[in-house]
gemmi code that builds the backbone of each chain (N, CA, C; Angstrom):
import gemmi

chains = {
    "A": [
        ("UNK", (-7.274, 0.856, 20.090), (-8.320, 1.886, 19.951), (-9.371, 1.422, 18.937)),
        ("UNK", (-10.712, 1.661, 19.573), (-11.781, 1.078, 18.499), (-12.719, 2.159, 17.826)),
        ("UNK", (-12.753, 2.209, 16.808), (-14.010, 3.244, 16.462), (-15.219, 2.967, 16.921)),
        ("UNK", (-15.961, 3.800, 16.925), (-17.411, 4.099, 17.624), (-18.479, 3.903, 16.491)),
        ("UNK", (-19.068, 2.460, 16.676), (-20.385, 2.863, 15.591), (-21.647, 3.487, 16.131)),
        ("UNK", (-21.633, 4.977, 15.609), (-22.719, 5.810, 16.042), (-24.060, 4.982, 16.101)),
        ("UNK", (-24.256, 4.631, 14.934), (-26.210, 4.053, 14.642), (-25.995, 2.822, 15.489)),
        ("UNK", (-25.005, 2.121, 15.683), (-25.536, 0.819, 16.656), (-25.776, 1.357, 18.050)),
        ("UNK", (-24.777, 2.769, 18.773), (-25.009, 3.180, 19.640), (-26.058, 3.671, 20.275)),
        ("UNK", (-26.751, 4.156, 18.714), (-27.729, 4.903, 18.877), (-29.383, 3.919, 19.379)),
        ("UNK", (-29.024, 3.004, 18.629), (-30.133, 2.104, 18.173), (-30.515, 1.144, 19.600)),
        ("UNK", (-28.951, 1.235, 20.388), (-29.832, 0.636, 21.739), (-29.566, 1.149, 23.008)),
        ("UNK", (-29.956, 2.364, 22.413), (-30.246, 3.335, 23.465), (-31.564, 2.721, 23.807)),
        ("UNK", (-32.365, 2.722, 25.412), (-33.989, 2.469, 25.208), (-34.582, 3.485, 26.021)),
        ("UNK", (-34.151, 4.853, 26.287), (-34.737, 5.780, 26.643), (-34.827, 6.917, 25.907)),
        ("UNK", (-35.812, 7.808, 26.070), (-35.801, 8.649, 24.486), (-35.138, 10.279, 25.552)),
        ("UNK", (-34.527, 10.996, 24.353), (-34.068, 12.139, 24.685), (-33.170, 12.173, 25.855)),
        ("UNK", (-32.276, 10.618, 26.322), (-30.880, 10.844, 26.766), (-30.449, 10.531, 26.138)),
        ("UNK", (-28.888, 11.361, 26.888), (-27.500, 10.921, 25.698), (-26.975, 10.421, 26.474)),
        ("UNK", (-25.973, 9.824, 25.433), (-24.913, 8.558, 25.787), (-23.606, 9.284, 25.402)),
        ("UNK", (-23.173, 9.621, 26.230), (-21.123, 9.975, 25.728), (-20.909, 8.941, 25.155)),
        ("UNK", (-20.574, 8.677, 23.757), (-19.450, 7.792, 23.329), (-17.854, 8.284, 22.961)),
        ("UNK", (-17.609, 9.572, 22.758), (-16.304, 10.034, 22.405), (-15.921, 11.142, 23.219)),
        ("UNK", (-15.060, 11.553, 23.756), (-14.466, 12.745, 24.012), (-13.512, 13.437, 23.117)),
        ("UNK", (-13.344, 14.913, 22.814), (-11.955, 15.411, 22.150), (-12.484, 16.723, 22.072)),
        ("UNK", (-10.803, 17.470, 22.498), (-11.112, 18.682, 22.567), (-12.277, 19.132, 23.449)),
        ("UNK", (-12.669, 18.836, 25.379), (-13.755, 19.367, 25.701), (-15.184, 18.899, 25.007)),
        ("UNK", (-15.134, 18.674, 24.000), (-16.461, 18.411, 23.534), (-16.645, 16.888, 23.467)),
        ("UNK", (-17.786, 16.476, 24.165), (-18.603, 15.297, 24.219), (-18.980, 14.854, 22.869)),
        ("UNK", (-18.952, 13.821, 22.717), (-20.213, 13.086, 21.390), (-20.903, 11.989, 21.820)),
        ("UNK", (-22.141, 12.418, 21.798), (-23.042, 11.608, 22.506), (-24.378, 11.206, 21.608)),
        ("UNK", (-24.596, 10.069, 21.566), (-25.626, 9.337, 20.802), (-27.060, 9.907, 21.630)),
        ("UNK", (-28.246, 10.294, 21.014), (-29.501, 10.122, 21.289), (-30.729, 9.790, 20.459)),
        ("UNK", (-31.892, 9.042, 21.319), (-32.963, 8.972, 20.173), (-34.134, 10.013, 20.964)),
        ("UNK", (-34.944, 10.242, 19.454), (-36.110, 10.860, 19.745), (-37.235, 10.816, 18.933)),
        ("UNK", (-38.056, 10.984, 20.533), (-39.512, 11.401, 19.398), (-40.729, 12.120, 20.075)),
        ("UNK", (-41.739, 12.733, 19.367), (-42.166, 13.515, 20.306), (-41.333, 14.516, 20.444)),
        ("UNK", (-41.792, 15.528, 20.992), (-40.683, 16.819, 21.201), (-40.655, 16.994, 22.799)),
        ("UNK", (-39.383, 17.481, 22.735), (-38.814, 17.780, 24.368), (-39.660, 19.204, 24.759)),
        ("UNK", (-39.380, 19.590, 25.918), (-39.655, 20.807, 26.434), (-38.804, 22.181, 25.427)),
        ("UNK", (-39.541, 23.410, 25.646), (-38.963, 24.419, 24.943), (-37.864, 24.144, 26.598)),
        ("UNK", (-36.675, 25.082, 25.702), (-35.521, 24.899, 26.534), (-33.887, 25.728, 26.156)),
        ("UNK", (-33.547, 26.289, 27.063), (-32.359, 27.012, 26.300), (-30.940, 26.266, 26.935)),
        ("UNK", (-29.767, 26.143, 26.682), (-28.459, 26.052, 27.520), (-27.636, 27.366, 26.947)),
        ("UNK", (-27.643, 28.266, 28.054), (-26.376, 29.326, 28.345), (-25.515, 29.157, 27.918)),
        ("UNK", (-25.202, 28.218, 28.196), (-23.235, 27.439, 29.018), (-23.091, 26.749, 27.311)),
        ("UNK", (-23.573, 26.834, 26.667), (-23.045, 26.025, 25.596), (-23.650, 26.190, 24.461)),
        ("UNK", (-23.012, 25.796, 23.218), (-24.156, 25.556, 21.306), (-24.442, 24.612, 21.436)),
        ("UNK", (-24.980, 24.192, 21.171), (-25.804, 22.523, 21.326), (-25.812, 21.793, 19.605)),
        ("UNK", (-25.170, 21.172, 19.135), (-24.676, 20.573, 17.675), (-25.894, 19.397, 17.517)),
        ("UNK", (-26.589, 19.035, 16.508), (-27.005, 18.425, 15.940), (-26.546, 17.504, 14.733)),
        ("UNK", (-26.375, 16.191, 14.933), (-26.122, 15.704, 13.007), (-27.002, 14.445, 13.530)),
        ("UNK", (-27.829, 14.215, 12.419), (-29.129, 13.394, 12.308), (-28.522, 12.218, 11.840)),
        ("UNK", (-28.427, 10.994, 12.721), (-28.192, 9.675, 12.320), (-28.987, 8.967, 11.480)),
        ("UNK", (-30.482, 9.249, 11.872), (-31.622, 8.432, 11.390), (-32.492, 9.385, 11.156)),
        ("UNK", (-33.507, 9.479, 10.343), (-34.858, 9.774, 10.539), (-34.708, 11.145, 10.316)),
        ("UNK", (-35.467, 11.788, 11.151), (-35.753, 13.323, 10.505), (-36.081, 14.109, 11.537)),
        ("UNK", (-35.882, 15.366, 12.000), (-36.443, 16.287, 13.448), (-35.800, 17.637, 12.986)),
        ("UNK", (-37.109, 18.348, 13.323), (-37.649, 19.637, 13.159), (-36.982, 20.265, 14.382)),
        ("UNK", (-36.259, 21.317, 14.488), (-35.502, 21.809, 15.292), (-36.693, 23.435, 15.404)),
        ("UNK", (-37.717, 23.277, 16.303), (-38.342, 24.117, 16.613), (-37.790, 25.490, 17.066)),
        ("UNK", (-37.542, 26.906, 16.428), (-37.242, 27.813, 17.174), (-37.959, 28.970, 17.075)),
        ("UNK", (-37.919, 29.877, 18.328), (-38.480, 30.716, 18.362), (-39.120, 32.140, 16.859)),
        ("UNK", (-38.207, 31.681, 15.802), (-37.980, 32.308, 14.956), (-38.663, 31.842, 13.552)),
        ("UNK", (-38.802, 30.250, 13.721), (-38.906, 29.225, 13.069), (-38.379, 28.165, 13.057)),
        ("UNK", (-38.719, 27.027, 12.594), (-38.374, 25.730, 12.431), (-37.043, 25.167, 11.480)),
        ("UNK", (-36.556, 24.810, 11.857), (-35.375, 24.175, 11.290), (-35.378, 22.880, 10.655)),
        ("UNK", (-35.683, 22.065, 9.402), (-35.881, 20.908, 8.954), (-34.624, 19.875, 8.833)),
        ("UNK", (-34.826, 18.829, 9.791), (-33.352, 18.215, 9.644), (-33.725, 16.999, 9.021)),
        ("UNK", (-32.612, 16.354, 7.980), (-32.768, 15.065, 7.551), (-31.216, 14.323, 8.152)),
        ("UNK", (-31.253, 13.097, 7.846), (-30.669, 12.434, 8.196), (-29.179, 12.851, 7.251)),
        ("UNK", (-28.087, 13.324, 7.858), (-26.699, 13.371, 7.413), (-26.833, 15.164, 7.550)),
        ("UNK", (-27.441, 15.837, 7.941), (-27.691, 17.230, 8.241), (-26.822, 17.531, 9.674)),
        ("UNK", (-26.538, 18.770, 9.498), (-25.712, 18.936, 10.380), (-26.738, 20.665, 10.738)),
        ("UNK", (-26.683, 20.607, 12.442), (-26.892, 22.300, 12.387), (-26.808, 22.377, 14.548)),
        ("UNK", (-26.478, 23.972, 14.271), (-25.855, 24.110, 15.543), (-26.690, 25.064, 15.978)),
        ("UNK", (-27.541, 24.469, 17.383), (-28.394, 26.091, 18.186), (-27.309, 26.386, 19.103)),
        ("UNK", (-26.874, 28.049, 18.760), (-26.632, 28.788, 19.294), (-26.754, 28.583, 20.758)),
        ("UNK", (-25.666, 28.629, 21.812), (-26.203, 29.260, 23.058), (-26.719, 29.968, 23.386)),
        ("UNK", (-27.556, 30.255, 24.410), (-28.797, 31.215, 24.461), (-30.049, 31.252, 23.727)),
        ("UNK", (-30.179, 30.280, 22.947), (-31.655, 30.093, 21.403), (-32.349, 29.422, 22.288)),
        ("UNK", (-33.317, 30.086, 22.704), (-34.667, 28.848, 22.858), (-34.817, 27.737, 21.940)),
        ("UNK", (-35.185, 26.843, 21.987), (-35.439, 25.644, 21.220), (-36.129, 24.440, 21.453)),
        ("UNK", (-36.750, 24.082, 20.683), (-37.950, 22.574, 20.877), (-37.733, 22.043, 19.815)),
        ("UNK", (-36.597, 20.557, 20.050), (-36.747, 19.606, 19.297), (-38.330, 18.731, 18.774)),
        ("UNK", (-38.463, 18.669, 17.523), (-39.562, 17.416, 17.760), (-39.636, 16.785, 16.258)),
        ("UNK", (-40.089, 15.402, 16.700), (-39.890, 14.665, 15.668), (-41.087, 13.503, 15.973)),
        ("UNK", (-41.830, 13.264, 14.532), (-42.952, 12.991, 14.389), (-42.660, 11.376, 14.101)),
        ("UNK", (-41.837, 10.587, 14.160), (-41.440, 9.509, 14.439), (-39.674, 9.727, 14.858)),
        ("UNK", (-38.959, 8.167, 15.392), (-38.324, 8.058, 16.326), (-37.136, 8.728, 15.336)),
        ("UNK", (-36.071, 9.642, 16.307), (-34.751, 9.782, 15.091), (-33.678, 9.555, 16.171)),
        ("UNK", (-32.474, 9.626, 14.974), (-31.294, 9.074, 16.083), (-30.500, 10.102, 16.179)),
        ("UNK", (-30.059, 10.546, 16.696), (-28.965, 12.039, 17.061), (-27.630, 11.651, 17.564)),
        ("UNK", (-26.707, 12.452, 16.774), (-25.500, 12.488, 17.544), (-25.365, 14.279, 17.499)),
        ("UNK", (-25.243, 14.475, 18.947), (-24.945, 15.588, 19.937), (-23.811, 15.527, 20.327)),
        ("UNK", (-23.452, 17.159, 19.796), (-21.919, 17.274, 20.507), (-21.994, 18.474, 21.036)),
        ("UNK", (-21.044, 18.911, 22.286), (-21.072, 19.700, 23.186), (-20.017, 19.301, 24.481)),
        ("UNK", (-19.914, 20.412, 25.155), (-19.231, 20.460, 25.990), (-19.634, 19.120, 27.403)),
        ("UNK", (-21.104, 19.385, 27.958), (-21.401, 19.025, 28.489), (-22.946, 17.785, 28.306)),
        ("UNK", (-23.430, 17.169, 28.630), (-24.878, 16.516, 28.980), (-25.761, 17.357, 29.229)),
        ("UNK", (-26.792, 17.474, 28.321), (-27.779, 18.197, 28.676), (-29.112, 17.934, 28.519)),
        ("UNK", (-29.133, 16.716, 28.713), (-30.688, 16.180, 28.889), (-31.079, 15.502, 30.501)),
        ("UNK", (-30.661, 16.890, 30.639), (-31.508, 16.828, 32.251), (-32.974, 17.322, 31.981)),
        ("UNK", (-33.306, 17.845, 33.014), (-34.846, 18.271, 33.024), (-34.788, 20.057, 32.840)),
        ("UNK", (-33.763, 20.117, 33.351), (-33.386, 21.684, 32.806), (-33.204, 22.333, 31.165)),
        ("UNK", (-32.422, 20.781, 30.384), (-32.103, 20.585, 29.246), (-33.386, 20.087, 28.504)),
        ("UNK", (-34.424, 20.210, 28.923), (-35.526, 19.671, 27.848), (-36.445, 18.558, 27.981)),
        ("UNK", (-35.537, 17.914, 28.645), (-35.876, 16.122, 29.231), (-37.563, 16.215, 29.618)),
        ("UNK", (-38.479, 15.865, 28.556), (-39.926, 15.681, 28.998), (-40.111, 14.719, 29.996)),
        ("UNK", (-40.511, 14.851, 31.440), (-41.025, 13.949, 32.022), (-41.382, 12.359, 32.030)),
        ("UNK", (-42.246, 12.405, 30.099), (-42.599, 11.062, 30.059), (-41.181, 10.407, 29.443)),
        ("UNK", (-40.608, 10.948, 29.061), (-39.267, 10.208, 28.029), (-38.358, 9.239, 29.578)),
        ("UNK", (-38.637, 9.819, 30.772), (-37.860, 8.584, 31.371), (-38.554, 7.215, 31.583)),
        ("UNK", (-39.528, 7.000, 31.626), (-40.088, 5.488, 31.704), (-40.738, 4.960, 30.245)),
        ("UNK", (-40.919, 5.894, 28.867), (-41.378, 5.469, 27.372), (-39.722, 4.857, 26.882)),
        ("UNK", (-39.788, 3.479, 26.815), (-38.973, 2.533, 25.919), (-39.273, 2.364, 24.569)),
        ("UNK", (-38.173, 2.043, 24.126), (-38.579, 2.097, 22.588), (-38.788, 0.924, 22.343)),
        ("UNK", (-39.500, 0.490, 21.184), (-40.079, -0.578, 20.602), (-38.837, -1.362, 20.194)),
    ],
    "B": [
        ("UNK", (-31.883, 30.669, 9.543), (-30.701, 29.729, 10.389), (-31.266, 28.700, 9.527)),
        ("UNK", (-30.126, 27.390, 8.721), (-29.997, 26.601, 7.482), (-29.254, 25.312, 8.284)),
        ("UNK", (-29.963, 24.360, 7.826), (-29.164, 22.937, 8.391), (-28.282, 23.085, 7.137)),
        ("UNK", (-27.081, 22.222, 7.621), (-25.754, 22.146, 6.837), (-25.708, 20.998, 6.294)),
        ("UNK", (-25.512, 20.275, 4.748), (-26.210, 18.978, 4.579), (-24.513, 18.600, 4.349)),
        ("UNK", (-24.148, 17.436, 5.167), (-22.774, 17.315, 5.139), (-22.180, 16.411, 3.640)),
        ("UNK", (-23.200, 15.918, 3.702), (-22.749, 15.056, 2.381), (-22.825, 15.615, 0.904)),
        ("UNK", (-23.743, 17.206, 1.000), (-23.435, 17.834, 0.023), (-22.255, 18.754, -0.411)),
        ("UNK", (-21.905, 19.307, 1.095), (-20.750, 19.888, 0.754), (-19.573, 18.998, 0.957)),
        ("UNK", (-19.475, 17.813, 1.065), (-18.273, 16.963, 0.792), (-17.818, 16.261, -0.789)),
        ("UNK", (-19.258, 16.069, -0.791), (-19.240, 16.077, -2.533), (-19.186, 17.000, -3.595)),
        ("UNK", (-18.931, 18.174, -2.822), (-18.691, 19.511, -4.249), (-17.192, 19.540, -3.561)),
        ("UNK", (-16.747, 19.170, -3.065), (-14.972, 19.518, -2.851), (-14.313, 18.934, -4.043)),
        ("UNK", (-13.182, 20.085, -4.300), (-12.415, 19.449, -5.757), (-11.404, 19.316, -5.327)),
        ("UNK", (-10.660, 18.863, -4.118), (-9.447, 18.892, -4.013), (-9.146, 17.759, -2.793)),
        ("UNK", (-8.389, 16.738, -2.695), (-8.250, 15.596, -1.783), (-7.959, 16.292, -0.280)),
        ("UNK", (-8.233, 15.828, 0.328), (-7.637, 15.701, 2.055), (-7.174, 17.875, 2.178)),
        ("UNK", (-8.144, 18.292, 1.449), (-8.089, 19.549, 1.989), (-9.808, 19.599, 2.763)),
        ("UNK", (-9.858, 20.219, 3.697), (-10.953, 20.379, 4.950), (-11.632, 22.077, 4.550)),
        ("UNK", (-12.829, 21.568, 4.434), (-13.485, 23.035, 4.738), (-14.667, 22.738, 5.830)),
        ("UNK", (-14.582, 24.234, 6.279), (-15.259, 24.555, 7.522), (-16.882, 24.517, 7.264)),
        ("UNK", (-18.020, 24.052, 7.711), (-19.244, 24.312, 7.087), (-20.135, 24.734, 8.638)),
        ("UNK", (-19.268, 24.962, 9.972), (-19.827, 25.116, 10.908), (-18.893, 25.514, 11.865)),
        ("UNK", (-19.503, 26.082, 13.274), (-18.899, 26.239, 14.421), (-19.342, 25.992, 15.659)),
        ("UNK", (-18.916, 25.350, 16.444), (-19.347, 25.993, 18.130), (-18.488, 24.947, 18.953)),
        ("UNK", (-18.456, 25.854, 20.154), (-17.512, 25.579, 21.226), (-16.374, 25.837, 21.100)),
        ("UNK", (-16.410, 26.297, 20.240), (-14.154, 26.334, 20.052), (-14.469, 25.038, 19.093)),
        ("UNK", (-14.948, 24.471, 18.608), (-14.721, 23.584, 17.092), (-15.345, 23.841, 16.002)),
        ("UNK", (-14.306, 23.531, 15.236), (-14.852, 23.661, 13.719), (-15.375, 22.380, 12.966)),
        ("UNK", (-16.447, 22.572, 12.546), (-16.454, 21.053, 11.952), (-16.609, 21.117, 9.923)),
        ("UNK", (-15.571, 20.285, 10.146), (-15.075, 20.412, 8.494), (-15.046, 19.271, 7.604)),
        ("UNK", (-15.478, 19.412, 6.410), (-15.335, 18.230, 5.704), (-14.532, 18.259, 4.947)),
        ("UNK", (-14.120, 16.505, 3.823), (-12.932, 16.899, 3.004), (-13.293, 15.239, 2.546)),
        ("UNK", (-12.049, 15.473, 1.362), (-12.456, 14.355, 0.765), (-11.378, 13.366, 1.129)),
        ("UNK", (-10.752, 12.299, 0.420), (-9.772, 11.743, 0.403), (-9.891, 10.292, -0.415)),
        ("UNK", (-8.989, 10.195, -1.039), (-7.854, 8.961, -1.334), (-6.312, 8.646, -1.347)),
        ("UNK", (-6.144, 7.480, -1.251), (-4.548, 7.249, -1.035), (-4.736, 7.844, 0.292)),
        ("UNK", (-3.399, 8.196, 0.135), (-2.435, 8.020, 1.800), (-2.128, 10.060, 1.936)),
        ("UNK", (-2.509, 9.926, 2.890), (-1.973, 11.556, 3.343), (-0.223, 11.041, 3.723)),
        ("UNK", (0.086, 12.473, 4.243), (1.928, 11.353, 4.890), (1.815, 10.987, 6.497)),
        ("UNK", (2.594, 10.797, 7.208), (2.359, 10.201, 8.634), (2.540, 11.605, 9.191)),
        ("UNK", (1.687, 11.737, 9.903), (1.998, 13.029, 10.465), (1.353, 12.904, 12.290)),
        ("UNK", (1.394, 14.410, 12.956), (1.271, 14.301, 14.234), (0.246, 16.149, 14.776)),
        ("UNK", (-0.723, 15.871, 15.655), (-1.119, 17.405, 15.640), (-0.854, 16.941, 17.162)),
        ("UNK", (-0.106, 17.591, 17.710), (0.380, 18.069, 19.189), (-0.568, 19.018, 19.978)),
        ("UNK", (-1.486, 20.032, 19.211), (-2.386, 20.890, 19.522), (-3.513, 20.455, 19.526)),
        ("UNK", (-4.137, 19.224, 19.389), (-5.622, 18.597, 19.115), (-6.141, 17.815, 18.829)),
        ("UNK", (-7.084, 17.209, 19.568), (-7.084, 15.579, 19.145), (-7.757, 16.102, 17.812)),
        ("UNK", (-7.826, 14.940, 16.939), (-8.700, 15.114, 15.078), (-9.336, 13.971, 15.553)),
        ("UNK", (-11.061, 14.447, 15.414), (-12.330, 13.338, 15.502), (-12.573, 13.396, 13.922)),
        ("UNK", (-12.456, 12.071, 13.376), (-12.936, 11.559, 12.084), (-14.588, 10.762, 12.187)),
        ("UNK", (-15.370, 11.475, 11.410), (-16.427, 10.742, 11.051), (-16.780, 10.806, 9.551)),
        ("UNK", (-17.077, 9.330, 9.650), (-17.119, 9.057, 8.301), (-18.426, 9.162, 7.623)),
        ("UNK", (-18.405, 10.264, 6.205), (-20.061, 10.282, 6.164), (-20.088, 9.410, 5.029)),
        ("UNK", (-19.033, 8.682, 4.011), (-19.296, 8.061, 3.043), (-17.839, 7.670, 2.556)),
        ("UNK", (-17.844, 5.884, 2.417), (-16.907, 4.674, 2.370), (-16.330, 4.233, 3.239)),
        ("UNK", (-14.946, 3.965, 3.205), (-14.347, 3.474, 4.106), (-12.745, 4.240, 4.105)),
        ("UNK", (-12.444, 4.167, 5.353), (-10.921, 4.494, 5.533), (-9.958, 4.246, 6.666)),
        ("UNK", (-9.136, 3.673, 6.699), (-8.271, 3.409, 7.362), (-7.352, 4.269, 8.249)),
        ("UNK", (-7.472, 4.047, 9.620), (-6.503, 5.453, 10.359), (-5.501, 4.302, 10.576)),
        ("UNK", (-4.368, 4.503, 9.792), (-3.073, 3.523, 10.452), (-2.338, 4.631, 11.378)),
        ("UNK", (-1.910, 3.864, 12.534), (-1.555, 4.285, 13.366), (-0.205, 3.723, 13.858)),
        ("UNK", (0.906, 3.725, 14.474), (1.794, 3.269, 14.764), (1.728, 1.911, 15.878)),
        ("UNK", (0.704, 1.931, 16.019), (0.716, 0.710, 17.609), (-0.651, -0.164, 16.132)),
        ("UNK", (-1.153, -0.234, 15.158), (-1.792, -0.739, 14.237), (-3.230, 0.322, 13.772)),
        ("UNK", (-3.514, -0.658, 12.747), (-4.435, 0.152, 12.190), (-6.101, -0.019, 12.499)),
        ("UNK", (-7.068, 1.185, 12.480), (-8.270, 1.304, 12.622), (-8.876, 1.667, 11.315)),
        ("UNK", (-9.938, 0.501, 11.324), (-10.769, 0.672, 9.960), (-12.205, 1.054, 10.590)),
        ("UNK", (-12.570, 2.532, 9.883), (-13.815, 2.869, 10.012), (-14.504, 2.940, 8.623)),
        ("UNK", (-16.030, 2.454, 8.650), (-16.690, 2.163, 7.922), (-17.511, 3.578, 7.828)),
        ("UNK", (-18.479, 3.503, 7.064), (-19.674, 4.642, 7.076), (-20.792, 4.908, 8.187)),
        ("UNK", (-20.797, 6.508, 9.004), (-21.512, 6.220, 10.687), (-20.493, 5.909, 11.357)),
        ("UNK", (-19.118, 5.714, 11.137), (-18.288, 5.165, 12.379), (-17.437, 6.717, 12.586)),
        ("UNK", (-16.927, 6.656, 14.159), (-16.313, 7.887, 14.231), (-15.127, 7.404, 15.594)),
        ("UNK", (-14.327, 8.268, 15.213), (-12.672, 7.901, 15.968), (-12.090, 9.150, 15.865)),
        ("UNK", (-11.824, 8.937, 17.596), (-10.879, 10.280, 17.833), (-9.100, 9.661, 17.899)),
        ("UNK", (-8.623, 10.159, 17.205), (-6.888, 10.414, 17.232), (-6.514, 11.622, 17.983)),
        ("UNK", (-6.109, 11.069, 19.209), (-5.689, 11.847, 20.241), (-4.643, 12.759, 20.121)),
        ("UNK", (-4.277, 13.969, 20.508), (-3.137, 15.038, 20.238), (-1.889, 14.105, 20.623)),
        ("UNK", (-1.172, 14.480, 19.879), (0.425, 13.713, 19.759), (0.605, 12.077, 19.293)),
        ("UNK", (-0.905, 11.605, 18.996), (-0.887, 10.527, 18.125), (-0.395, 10.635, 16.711)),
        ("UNK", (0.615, 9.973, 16.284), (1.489, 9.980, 15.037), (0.059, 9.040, 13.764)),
        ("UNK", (-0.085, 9.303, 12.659), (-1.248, 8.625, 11.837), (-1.105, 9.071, 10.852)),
        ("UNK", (-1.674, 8.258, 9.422), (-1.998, 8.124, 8.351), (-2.842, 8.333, 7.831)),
        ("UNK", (-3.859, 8.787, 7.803), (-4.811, 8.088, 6.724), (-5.048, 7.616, 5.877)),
        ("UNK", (-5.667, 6.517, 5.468), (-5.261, 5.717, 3.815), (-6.858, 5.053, 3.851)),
        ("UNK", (-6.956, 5.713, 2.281), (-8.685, 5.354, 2.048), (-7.943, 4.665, 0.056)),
        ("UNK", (-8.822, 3.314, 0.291), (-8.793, 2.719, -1.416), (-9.006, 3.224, -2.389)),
        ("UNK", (-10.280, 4.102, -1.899), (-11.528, 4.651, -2.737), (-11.684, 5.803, -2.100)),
        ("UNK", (-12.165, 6.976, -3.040), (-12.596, 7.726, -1.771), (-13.330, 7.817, -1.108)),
        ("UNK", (-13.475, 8.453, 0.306), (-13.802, 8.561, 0.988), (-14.601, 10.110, 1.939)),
        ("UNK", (-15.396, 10.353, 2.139), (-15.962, 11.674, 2.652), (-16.235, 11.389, 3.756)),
        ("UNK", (-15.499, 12.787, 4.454), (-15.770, 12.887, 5.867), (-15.871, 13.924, 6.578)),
        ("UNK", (-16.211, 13.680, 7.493), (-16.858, 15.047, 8.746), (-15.318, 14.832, 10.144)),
        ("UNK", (-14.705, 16.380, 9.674), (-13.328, 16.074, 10.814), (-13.700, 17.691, 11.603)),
        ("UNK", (-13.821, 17.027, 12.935), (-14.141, 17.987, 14.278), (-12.896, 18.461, 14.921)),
        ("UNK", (-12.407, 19.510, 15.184), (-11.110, 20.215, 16.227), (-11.300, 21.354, 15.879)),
        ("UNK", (-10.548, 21.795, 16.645), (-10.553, 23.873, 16.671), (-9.789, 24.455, 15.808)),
        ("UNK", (-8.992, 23.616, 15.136), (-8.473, 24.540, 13.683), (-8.447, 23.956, 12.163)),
        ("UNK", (-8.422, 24.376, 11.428), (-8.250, 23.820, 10.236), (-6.671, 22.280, 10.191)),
        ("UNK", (-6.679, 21.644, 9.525), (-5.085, 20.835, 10.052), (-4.373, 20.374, 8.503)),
        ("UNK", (-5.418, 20.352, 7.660), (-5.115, 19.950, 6.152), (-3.924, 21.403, 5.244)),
        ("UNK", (-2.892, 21.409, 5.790), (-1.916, 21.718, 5.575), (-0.527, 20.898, 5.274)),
        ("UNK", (0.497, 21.373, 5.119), (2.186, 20.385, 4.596), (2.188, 19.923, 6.011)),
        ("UNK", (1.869, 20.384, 6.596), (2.422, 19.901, 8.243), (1.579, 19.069, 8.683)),
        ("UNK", (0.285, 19.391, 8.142), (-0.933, 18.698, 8.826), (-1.284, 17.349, 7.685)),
        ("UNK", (-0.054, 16.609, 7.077), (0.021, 15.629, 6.618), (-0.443, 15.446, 4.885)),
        ("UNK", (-1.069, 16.642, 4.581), (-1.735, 17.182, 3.058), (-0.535, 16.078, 2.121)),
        ("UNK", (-0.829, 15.615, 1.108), (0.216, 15.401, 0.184), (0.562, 16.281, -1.063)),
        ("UNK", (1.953, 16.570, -1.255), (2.033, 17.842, -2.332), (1.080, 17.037, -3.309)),
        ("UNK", (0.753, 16.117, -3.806), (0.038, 15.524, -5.400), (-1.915, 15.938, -5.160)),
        ("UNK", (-1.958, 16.148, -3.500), (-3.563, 16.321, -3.646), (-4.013, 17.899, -4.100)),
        ("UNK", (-2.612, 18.642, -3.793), (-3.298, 20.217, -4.126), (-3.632, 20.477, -5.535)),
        ("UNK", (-3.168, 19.399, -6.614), (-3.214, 19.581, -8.240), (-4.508, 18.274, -8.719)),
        ("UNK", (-4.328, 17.390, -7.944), (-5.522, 16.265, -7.888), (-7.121, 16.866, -8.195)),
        ("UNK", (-7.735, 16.330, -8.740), (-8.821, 16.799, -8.886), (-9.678, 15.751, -9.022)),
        ("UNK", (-11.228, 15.738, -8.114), (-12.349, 14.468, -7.915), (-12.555, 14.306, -9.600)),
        ("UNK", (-13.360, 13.064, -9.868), (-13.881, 12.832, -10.961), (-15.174, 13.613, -11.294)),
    ],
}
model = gemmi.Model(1)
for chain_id, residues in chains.items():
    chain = gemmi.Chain(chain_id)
    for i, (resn, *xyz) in enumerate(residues, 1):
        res = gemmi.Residue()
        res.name, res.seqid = resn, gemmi.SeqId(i, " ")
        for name, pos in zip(("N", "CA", "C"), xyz):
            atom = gemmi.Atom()
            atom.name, atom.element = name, gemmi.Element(name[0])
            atom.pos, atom.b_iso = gemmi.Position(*pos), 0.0
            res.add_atom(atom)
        chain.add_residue(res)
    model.add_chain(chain)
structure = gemmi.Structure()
structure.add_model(model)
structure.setup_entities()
């Protein structure tokens, strides 16, 4: 059994705002993502959607107000919370949850499938 | 709604390899705790324990050998996996499952409940 290095996982990812399952336990996924730019406003029903900031920094946009994340921050939107990630340079995310949710339903901006990262 | 800064509340813990809760969702709790030395060998039959490490290093010895995770690295110990933990130095970490586990059963050592960080 090998441990999982999150930031290398993260780091070659080359599409922005998918995730990568690297762990399973207990139902819940852990999945590496990068971002930048902000996704679509966007809710998931079916699930809380977990945040902890690998790299960098992202503003967890909500209807209510903004959420300031730094890197080693941890914070959880609620199922049912509207929400718009965005981040004013690239950050690295590890997402945990039940399921994948960077479909196009989940937020997935249009341009994030063909913008590679540098 | 407050991001949870994990490395702050791992560093105000006064007590070794006891876990507090600083979040929820899905049916998991995600908890931090500190550690040095050796917890005892123990086994959770009810849940895998995801270790992430937010600061040093620590060792999951395991019966088939041992896994060394560094800082950013994360490892799930599967339910009915028998394990150790053994950190040189201490160590702070972020441990994900649906219940608290840092109990006599859940491998605690009687010397960490009187132990106190520097």
């Amino acid at each position: 059994m090998e441990p999982v290095d999150l930031c290398d996982h993260a780091a070659a990812l080359t599409e922005y705002w998918s995730q990568k399952t690297v762990a399973e336990a207990n139902g819940n996924l852990f999945k590496v993502a990068k971002g930048i730019g902000a996704t679509n406003w966007h809710t998931h029903d079916d699930q809380d959607e977990t945040f902890l900031v690998l790299r960098g920094e992202i503003t967890i946009q909500l209807r209510m107000g903004d959420v300031h994340l730094s890197e080693g921050d941890l914070f959880v939107v609620p199922r049912g919370v509207e929400h718009c990630p965005l981040a004013a340079d690239e950050v690295h995310l590890l997402l945990i949850g039940p399921s994948v949710t960077s479909n196009a339903l989940g937020g997935k901006p249009a341009w994030s499938y063909s913008k590679h990262s540098a």
